[in-house]
C-alpha positions in Angstrom: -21.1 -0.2 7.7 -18.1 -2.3 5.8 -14.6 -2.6 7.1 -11.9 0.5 6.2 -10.7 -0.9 2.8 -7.1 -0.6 2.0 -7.1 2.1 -0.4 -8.8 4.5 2.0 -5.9 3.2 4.2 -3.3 4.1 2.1 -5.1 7.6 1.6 -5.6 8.1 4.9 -1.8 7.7 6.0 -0.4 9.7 2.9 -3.2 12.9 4.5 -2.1 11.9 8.0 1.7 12.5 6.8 1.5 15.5 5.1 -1.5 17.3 7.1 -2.6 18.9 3.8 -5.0 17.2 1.0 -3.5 19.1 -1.7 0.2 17.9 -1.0 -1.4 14.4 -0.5 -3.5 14.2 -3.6 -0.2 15.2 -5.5 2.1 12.4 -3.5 -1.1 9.5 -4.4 -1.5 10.9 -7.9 -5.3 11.5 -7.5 -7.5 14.8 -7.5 -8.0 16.2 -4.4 -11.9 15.8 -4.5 -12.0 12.4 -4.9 -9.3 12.1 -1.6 -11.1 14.4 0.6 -14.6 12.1 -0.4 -12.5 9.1 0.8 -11.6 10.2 4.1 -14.5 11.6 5.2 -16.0 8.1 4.0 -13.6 6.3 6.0 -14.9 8.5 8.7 -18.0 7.3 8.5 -17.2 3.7 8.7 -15.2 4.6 11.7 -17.6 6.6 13.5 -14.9 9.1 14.7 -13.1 12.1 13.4 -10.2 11.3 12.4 -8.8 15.2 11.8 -9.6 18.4 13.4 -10.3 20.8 10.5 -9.9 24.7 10.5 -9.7 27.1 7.3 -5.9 27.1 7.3 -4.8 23.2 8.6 -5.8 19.6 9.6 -4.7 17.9 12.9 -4.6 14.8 14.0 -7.3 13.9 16.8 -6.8 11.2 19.2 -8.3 8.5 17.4 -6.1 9.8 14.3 -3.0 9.2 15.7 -4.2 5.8 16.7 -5.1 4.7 13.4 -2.0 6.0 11.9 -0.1 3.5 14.4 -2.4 0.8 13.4 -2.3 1.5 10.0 1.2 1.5 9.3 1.3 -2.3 11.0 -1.7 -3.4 8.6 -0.1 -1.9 5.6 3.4 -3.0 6.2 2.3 -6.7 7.0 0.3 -6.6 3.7 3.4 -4.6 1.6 5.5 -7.9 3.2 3.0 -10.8 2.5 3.2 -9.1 -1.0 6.9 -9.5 -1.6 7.3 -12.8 -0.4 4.2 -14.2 -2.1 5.3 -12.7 -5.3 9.4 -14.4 -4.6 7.6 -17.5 -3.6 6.3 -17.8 -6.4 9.3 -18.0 -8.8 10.9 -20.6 -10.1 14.0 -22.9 -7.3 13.8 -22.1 -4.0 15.4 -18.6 -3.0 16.5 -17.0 0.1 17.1 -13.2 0.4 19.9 -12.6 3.2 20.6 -9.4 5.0 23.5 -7.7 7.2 25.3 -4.9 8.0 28.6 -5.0 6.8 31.0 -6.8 8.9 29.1 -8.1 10.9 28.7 -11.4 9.6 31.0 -11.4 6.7 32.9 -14.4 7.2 29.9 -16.6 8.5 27.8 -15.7 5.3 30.4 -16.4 2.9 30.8 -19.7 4.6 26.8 -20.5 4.4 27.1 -19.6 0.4 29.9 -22.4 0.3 27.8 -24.6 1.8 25.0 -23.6 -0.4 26.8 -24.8 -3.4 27.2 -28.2 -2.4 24.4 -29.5 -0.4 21.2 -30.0 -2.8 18.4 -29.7 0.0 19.5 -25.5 0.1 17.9 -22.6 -1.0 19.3 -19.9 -4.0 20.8 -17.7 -1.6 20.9 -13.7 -2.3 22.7 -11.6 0.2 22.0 -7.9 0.3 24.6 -5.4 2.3 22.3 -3.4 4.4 23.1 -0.1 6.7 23.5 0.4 10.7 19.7 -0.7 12.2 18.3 -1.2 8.9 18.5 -5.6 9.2 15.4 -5.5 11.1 13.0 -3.4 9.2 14.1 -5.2 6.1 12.7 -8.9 7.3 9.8 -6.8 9.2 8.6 -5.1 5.7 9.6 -8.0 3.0 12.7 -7.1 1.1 14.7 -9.8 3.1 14.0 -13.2 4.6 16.3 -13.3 7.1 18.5 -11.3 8.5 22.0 -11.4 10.6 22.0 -8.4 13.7 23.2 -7.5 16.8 21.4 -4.5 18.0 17.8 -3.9 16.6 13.9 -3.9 17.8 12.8 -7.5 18.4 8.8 -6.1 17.4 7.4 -9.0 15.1 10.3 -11.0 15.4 11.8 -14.6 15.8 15.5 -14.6 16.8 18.0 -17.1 17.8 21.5 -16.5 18.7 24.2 -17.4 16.4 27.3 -16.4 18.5 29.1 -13.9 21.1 32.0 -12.0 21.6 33.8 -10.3 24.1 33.1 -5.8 23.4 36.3 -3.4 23.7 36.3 0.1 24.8 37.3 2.1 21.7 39.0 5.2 23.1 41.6 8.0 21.0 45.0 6.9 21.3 45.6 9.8 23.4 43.0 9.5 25.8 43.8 9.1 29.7 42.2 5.8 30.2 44.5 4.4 27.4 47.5 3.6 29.3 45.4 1.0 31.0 45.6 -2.4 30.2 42.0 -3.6 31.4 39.0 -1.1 32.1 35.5 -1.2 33.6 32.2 -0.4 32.3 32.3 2.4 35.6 35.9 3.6 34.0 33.7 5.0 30.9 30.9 6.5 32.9 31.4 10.5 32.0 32.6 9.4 28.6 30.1 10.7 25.9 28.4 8.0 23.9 27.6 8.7 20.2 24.0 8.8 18.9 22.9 7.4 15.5 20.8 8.8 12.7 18.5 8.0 11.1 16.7 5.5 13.8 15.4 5.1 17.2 18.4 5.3 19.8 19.6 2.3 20.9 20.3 0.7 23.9 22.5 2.8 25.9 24.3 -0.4 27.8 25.4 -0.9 24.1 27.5 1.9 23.4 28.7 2.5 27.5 27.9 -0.6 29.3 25.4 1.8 31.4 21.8 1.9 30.8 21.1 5.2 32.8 23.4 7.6 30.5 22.2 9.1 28.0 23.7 9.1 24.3 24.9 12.7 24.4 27.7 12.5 21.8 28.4 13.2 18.1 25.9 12.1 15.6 27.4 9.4 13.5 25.8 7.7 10.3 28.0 4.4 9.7 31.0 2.7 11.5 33.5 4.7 9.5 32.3 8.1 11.1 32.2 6.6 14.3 35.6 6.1 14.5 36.3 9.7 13.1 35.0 10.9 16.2 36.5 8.4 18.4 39.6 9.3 16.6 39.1 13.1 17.6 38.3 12.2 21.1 34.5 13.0 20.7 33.2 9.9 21.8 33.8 6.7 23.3 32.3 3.5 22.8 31.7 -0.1 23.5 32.8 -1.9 20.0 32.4 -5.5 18.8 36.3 -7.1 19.5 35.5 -8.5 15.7 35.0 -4.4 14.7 38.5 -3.7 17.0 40.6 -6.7 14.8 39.4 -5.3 11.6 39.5 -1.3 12.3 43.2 -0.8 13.6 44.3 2.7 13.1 46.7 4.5 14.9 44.5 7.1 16.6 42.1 5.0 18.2 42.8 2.7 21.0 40.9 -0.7 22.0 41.1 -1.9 25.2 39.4 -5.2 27.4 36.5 -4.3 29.4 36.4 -7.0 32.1 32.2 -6.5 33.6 31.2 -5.4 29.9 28.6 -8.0 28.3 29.2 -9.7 25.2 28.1 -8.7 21.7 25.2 -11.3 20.7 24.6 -11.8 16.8 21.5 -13.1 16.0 19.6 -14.6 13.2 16.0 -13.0 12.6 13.4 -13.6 10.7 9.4 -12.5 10.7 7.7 -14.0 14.1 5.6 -17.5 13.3 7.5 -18.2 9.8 8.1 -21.8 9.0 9.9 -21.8 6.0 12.7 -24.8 5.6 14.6 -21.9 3.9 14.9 -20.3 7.0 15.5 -23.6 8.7 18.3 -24.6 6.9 20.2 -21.0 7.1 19.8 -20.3 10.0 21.6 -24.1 11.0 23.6 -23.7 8.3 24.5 -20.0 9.9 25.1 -21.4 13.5 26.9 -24.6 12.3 29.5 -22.3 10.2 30.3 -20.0 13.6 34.1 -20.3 14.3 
């Protein structure tokens, strides 16, 4: 029997999402007779079940929840090899640049100086991205390369661009405060915030403690997390580089002497030998300071 082809792929994902063929058929566009022939088809090719069917609802089965793991890999690779084939193929060479913003602000603007001067670099686009979203970009195609701190390394080459000392951000009127110099043990029953929208990260991040939980306020951007830093929700382990441009009366930053630095790093998809990359990346690292 032939290989799963892609569109039973894609039809298979959009079922396993929505557990219903009619809601499916809708979100692909098709009829639902010509949906339901494709996945027990792809069933076929298998050999397994890939849903448990009763009158009312489908289920996942084992070997169903497998291939939506595997599935979303094969399709994401092949959404990405897509997108960059198709900005490969336009005219000058063009790089498509990512960060949070922030974070890299300064160095960026500095590469796009460069850019304009030395002939051997690429058309450089930089797109302002959200909290944990750098990674995912570069993973599924809508950047190149990306400038992060804190994201999931899967499918992923890094290297580090620079470090910085992390403060503890704390309200202005909390106890710890009046200290000049805390400890990462000085924040342990402090309650770290948790971020939407993604997987949580690192707790050593936020705390400088990787057995406590994240058991604060939810927080969407770096704006809300200083709301509830502010109201004495949360505290937090902050870039110093966040501290200098964030000052505010109601929040306090103070030195954390055992805390480890903040690393940004330049990432791009694992194995990719582009010169574009190349060059920003050195370009990236020799514009640091």
């Amino acid at each position: 029997m032939p290989e799963p082809e892609i569109r039973e792929l894609r039809y298979f994902c959009a079922v396993a999402e929505e557990l219903n063929i009619t809601r499916a058929a809708e979100r692909l566009g098709i009829a639902q007779p010509p949906l339901s022939r494709a996945i027990r088809q792809l069933e076929r090719r298998l050999g397994v079940a890939l849903f448990d069917r009763t009158v009312h609802r489908l289920t996942l089965t084992r070997a169903g929840e497998t291939l939506v793991e595997e599935a979303s890999v094969v399709l994401g690779a092949l959404d990405s090899a897509v997108r960059r084939t198709r900005r490969a193929g336009l005219p000058g060479a063009r790089l498509v640049v990512t960060a949070k913003p922030g974070v890299a602000t300064e160095s960026l603007r500095r590469v796009r100086e460069r850019s304009r001067t030395d002939p051997d670099a690429p058309e450089l686009r930089v797109v302002v991205s959200g909290f944990g979203e750098q990674a995912d970009m570069v993973r599924d195609g809508r950047a190149d390369v990306a400038i992060a701190g804190c994201f999931d390394g899967h499918g992923l080459d890094t290297e580090l661009l620079w470090t910085e000392p992390r403060v503890a951000a704390l309200a202005a009127g909390h106890g710890l405060a009046v200290r000049d110099v805390l400890g990462t043990a000085d924040l342990a029953g402090e309650p770290a915030p948790r971020w939407s929208g993604r997987a949580v990260l690192d707790h050593d991040f936020w705390l400088g403690n990787p057995d406590r939980p994240a058991d604060g306020p939810l927080v969407r951007d770096i704006a809300q997390l200083l709301e509830v830093i502010a109201l004495g929700q949360a505290a937090a382990l902050v870039p110093a580089s966040l501290a200098a441009r964030n000052v505010r009366p109601d929040v306090t930053y103070r030195p954390v002497r055992d805390a480890a630095p903040y690393r940004t790093l330049a990432l791009w998809p694992a194995g990719a030998r582009s010169p574009w990359i190349t060059w920003f990346v050195r370009t990236a690292r020799e514009s640091t300071g």
